[in-house]
C-alpha positions in Angstrom: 67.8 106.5 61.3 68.8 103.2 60.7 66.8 101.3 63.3 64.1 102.8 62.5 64.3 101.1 58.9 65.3 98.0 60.5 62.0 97.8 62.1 60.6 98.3 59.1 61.4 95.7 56.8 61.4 92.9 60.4 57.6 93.9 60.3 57.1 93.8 56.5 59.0 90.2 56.4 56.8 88.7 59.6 53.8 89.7 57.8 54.7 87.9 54.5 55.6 85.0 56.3 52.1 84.9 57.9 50.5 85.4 54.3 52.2 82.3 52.8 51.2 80.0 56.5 47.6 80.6 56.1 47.7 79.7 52.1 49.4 76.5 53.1 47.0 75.9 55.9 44.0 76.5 54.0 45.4 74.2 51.5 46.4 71.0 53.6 42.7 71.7 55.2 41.1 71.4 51.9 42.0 68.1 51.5 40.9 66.7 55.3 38.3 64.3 55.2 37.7 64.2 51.5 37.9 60.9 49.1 38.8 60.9 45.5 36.0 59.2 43.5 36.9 57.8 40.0 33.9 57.3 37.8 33.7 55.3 34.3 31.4 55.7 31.8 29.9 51.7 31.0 30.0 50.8 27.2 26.6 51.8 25.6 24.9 47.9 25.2 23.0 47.1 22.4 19.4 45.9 22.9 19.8 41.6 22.1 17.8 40.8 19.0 14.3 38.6 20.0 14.6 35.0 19.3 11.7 34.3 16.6 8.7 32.8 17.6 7.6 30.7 14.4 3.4 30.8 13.8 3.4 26.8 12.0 0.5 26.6 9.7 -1.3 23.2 9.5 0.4 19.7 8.6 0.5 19.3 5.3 0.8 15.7 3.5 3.5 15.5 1.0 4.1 11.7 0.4 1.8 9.6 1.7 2.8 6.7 3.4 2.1 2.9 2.4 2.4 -0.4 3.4 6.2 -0.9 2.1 7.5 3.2 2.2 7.2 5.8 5.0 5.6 9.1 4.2 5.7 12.7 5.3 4.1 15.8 5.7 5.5 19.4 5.9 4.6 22.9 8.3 5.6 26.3 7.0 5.7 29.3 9.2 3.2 31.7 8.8 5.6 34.6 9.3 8.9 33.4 7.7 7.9 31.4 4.5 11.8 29.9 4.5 11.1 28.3 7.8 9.5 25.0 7.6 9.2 21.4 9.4 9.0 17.9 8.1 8.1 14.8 9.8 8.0 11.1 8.7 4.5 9.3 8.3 5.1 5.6 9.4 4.8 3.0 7.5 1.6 0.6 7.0 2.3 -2.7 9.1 0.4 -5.6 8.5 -3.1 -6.3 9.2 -3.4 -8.1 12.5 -6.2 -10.5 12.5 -6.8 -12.7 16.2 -9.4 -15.1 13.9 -9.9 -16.5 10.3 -12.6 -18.8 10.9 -16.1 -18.0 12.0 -19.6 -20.3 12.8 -23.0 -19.6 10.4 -25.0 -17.6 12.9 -27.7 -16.6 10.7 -27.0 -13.1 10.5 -23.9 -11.5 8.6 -20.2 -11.9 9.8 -17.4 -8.8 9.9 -14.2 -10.0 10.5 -11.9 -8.5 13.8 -8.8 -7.2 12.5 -6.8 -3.9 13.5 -4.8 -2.1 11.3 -1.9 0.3 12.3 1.7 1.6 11.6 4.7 0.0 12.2 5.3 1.8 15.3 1.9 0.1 17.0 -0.4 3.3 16.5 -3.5 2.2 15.7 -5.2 3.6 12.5 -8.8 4.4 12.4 -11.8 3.2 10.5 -13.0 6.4 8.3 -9.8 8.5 8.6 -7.4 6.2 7.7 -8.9 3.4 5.9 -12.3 2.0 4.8 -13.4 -1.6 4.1 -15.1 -3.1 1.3 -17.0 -6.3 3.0 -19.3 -8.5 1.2 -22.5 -9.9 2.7 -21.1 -12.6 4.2 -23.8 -14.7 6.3 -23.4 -18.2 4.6 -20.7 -20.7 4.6 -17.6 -20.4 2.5 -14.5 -18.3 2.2 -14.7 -14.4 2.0 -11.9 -11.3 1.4 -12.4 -7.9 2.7 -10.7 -5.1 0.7 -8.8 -2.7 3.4 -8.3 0.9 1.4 -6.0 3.1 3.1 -7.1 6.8 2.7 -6.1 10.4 4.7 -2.1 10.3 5.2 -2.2 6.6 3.5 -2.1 4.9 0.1 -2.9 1.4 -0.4 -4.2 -1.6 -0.5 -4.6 -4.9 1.9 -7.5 -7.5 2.5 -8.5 -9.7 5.0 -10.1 -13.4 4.2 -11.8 -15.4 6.7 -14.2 -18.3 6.2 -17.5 -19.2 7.7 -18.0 -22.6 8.6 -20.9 -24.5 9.4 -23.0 -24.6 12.7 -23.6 -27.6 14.5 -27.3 -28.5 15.0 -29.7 -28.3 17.8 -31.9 -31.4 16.6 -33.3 -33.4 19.6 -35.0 -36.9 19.3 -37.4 -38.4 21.7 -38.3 -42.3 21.9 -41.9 -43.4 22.2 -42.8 -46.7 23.8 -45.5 -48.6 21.5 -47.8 -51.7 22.1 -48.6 -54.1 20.0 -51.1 -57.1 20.4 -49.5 -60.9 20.6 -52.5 -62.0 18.5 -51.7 -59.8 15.8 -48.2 -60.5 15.6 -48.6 -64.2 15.8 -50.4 -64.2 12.6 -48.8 -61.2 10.6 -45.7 -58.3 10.8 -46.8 -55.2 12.1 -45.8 -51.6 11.3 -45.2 -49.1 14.1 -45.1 -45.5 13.7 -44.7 -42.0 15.0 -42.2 -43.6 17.6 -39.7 -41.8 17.1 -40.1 -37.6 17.4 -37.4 -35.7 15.5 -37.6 -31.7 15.6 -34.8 -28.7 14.2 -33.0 -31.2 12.2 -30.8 -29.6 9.4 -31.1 -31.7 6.1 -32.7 -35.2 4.9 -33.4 -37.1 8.2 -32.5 -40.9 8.1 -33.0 -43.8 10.8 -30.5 -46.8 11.1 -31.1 -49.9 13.5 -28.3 -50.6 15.5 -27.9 -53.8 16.1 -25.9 -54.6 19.2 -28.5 -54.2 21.5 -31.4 -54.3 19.5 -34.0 -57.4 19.2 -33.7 -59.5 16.1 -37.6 -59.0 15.3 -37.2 -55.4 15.1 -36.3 -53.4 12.6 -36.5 -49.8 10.9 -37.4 -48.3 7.7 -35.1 -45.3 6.5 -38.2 -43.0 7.3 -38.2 -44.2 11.2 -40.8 -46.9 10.6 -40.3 -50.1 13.3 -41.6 -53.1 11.8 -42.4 -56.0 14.8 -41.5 -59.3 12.6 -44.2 -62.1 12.7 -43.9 -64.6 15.8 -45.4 -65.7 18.4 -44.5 -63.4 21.0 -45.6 -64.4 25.0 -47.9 -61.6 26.4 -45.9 -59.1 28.5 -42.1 -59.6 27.0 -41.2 -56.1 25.6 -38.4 -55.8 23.0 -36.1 -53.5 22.4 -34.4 -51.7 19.1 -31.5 -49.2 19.0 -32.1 -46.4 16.1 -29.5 -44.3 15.1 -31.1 -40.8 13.8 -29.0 -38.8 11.2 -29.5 -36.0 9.8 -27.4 -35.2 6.3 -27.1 -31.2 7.5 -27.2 -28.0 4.8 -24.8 -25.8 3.5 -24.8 -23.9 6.9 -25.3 -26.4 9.1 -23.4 -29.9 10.1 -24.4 -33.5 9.5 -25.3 -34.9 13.4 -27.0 -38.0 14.7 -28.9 -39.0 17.8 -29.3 -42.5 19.0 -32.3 -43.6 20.9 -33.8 -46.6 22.1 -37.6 -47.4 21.4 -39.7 -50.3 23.5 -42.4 -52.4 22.3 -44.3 -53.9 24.2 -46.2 -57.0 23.8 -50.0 -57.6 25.5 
């Protein structure tokens, strides 16, 4: 009877062992060819806040500037009241002004001048400034008044004078005759020898004498006068006149000198 038991528990033993192999098999098997994997969770971000984009409103003038201060002028944004910009007006720099002095033309005279900041912008006529002129067309001295208006407040002026224009007057010599026989026994007056035209002022004639003949002479109204003497029939004298004429308040004095024959039959 005992062998029989023996058998028994051998066949009870071999078949636990076989129970716990395949539990470790199955076990070291369900690990073959698998990786571990080890996840994080990120940080949940916050969404950055959008820089502000300001909507300026117009320039607005807040000093004006003038010829000894700078000036400025303000923006607000349109959005955000308690957001605003300031920038500087530049100062007024003095006028600049290439010419004082003019000619009489006739016709009136505005004088060339620029005006700008002191950082060489130029300003412009009707924005920034207007000009007072007067009617400046004769001779003499004159002032423009240069008001600064728009981002600018003040005052300047510009003088320049007008001076007088020469003159285009042109004098032409005649030759004359005049008759031995008449001469011999009296002077004679000779006229309209002398042609002056677009003389400026009182017109005046002057002999000259180096070069002129001694029986010659000349009234201040450009009449020659041929001295009695008995002249031979051919000779032809000769008399330098020096035509002036006094000039106006827009034009200059100026002279001509011409030389007028006479000649003798």
């Amino acid at each position: 009877m005992k062998k029989p038991i023996c058998l028994l528990l051998s066949a009870l033993m071999l078949a636990g062992a076989f129970v716990f192999s395949a539990g470790a098999v199955d076990s070291a098997s369900a690990g073959v060819g698998e990786k571990s994997i080890e996840t994080t969770t990120a940080p949940e971000t916050q969404p950055a806040e959008s820089e502000h984009v300001h909507n300026w409103g117009e320039w607005t003038v807040t000093k004006k500037a003038t010829l000894y201060a700078n000036g400025e002028e303000t923006r607000t944004c349109l959005d955000d009241p308690s957001h605003t910009e300031i920038r500087v007006i530049a100062k007024i720099a003095e006028i600049n002004q290439p010419n004082y002095s003019y000619t009489y033309t006739g016709k009136v005279i505005v004088p060339i001048f620029t005006a700008a900041d002191v950082n060489g912008t130029l300003l412009v006529q009707g924005i920034d400034y207007t000009v007072d002129y007067v009617k400046s067309v004769n001779t003499g001295p004159y002032t423009a008044i240069v008001n600064y208006i728009g981002k600018y407040d003040d005052i300047d002026n510009v003088s320049y004078i007008i001076s007088g224009a020469k003159q285009s007057m042109t004098v032409k010599a005649k030759s004359k005759t005049v008759k031995a026989k008449k001469a011999k026994k009296a002077r004679q007056k000779v006229k309209n020898a002398i042609s002056v035209s677009k003389a400026q002022g009182k017109v005046t004639y002057k002999k000259v004498k180096k070069g002129s003949s001694k029986y010659l002479t000349v009234s201040k109204k450009g009449v020659i006068t041929v001295a009695k003497h008995k002249y031979k029939k051919g000779s032809v004298l000769k008399i330098k006149v020096k035509v002036s004429a006094s000039g106006t308040i827009n034009y200059n004095s100026a002279s001509r000198t011409v030389t007028v024959k006479i000649k003798i039959k």
